[in-house]
N, C-alpha and C positions, 0 to 999 in steps of 0.2 A: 533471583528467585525463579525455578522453575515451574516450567505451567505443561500438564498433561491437557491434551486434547485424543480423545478417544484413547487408543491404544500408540500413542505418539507422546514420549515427553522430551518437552524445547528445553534446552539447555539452559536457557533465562524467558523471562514471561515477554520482551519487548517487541513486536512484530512488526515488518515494513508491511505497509498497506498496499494494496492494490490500487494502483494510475494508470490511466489508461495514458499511452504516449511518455512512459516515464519511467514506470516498472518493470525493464525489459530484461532480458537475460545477463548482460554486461553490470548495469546499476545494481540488479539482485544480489549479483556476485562480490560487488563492491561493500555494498551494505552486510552480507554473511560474514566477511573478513572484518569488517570493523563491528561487529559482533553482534547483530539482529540473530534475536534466537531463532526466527525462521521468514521466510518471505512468502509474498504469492503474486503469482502470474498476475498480468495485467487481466481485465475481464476478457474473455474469449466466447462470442454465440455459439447457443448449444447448437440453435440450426445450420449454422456456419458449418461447423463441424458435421452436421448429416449430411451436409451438400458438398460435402468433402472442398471446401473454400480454400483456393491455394493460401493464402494470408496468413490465416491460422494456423498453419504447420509451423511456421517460426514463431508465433507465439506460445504452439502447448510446449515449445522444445522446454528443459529443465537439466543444468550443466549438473553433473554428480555432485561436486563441492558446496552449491546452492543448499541442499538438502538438510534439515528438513523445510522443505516446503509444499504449498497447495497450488492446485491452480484455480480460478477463479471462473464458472461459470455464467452466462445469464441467458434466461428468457421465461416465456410465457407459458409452454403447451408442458402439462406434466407429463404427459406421455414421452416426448421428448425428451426433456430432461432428465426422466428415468434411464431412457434408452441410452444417451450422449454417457452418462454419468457410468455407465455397465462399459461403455464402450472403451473408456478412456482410463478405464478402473486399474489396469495394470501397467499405467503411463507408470514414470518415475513420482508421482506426486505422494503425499503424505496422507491429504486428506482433500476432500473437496470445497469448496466453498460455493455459495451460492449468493449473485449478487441483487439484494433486492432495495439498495438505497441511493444508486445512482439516478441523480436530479437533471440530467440532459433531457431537454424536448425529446431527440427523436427516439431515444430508447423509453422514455415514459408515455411517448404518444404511441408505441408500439404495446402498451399494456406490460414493462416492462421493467427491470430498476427498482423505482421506488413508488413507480405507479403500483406494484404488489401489496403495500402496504393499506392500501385505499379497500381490496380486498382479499384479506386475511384469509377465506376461503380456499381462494383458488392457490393462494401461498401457502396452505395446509398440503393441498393438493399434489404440488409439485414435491415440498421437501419430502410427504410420505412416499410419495411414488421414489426419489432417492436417495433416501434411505432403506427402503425395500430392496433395491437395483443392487448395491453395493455395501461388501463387507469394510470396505475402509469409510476412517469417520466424516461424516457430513455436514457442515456448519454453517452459518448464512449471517451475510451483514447485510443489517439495518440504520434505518434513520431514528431519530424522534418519535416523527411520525410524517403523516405527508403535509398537512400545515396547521396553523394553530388551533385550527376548529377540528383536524385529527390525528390527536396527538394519543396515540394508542403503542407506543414502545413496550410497554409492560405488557400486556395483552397480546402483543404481536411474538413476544421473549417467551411467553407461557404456553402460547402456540404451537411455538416450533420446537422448544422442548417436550410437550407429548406427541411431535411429529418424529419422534429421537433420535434430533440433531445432536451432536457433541457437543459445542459452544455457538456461543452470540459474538457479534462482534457488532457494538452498538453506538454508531456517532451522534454526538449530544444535539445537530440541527436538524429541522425542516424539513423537506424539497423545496418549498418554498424559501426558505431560507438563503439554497444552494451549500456556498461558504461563506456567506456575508454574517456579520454580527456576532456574538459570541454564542460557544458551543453550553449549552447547557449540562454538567454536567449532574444536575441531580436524578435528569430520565436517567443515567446511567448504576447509580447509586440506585433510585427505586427497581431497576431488572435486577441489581444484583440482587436485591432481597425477597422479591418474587421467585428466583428459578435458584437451581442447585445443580445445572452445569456453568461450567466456566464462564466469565460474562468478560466480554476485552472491550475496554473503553478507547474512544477515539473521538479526536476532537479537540485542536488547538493544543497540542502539544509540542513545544515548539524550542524549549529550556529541560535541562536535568529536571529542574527545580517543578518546572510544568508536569512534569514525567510523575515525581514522588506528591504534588499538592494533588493529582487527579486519583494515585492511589489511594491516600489515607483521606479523601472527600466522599469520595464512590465505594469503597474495598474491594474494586475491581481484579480480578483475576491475573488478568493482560493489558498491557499497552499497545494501541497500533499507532504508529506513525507514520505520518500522510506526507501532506505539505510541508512539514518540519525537516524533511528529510531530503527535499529537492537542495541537490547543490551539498549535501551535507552528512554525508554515509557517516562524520564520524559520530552524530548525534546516538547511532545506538549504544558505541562504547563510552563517552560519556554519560549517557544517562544509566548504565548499568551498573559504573562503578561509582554514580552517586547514590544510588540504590544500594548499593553493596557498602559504602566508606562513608558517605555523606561527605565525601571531598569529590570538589569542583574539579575534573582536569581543563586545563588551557585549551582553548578553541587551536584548531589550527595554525598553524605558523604560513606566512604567504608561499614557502618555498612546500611544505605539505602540501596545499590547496595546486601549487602548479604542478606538482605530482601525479599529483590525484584525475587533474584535466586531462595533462598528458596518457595516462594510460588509460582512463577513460576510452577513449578520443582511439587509443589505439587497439581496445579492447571491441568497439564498435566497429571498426576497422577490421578487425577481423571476421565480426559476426554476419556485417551488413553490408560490407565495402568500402570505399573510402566514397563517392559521391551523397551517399542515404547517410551516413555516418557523419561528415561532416555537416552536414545540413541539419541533422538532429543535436550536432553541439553544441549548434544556437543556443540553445534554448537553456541547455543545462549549465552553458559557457556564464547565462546569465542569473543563474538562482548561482552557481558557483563563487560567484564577483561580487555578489548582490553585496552592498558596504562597503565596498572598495573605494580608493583615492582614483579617481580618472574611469569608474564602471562603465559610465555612459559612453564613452567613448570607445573601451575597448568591447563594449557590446555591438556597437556600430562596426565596428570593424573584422569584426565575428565573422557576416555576412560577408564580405569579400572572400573569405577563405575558402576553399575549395581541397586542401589535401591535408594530410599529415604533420607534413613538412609546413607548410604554412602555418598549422597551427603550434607548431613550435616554435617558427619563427616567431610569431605574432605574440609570445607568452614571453620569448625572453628581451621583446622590445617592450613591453606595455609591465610585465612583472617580473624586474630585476629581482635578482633573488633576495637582492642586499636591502629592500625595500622593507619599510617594518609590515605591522600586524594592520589588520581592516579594522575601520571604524564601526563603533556598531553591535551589535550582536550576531554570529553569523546562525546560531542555533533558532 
């Protein structure tokens, strides 16, 4: 199904979310090829970017092939955010995003994230200011709300549509919450019925089958996929063509998943070095495994590795190819 966002239409409605430490330029690419109709940058500070922060230059980077995709703003001062938003208007991006549901202390003790939520004023503030700033389209992800006593999703979704935003992109918990407990998805289902741009639901999608029970629960526009998708690029093509066919394809085969590591691994390698790269394969080495016969262990031995080559070594002692399938669900 595809999904228009301003003057941008995705090829199918399924979108990688935004993670900070996860959503980098290598993963984006991986997840494009196994068919996310579009991705976005991990969150990047608007001030950051006025203060010309060396860091940030590898994050706003965006590979051609990536495309279409956004990149993902945040902060507090709308003046800024107009300005950041002008400034980066003729990046490679699609469209902008605006992050105002991320639940970290120190970006919500900065007035920031999803402390914005708390007030919808100054959140009015910012999107008009960029939306005015820039002709490409503007959209903002939220939460719930900030906790159960303000639980104002709808309110916040009818806001920012006469702020005009292109879409919402609305995760069914909290701040409080964080990611613990289940994702509600009826806030999602009531924005959709409140506003008449695009409303992309997020929140515990994690199966095909999660992907299609959250569209026909909510009649949500889009899907974003978060968490489901660490370790798991191929979650977009399967959940597209269960969308499309209402057949299941087969999770991964072990020698796909060591593939996949592999060029990973070597793909980060090229973007960030083999020291930064290796180090960050931890991590994905272990949502990659996560089900596996002997995981624990070869997560353990993860950290010893330091190059390339060790991690190939390491994949074809721990994951003969002739090894069957993971236990488990890996979606």
């Amino acid at each position: 199904m595809k999904l228009r966002i301003g003057n941008t239409l995705l090829e199918n409605n399924v979108i990688l979310a935004p993670m900070a430490g996860v959503t980098d330029l290598p993963f984006r690419l991986l997840c494009r090829e196994q068919g996310a109709g579009c991705v976005v940058t991990e969150m990047v500070s608007a001030k950051a970017i006025l203060y010309n922060n060396r860091n940030t230059k590898e994050l706003l980077q965006i590979h051609p092939q990536e495309r279409p995709a956004a990149v993902q703003l945040f902060g507090s001062d709308p003046e800024i955010m107009g300005e950041i938003a002008a400034r980066i208007e003729d990046g490679p991006y699609d469209f902008i995003d605006v992050n105002m549901g991320c639940p970290v202390p120190k970006i919500v003790n900065n007035g920031e994230g999803s402390a914005l939520m708390k007030d919808p004023k100054k959140a009015g503030e910012i999107l008009t200011a960029m939306v005015r700033a820039v002709k490409k389209p503007v959209t903002v992800k939220f939460r719930k709300g900030f906790n159960d006593s303000c639980v104002n999703g709808v309110e916040f979704a009818r806001m920012a549509e006469s702020c005009g935003v292109a879409a919402v992109a609305v995760h069914g918990r909290t701040r409080e919450q964080y990611y613990s407990g289940r994702a509600d998805w009826d806030i999602i289902r009531r924005v959709k019925e409140a506003v008449k741009i695009p409303v992309i639901g997020n929140g515990d999608i994690f199966t095909p089958q999660d992907a299609k029970r959250m569209m026909e629960e909510t009649g949500c526009d889009g899907l974003m996929v978060a968490r489901g998708a660490k370790g798991n690029p191929w979650i977009f093509r399967r959940i597209n063509h269960y969308l499309d066919t209402g057949e299941l394809l087969p999770e991964p085969s072990i020698e796909e998943i060591r593939e996949m590591v592999l060029r990973h691994g070597r793909m980060l390698v090229e973007y960030k070095g083999e020291s930064t790269a290796m180090r960050e394969m931890r991590g994905h080495m272990a949502w990659y495994t996560k089900g596996m016969p002997h995981s624990a262990a070869l997560r353990n031995e993860i950290n010893q590795v330091e190059t390339l080559e060790g991690l190939a070594e390491l994949l074809n002692q721990r994951i003969p190819v002739n090894t069957g399938g993971k236990d488990g669900n890996h979606s």
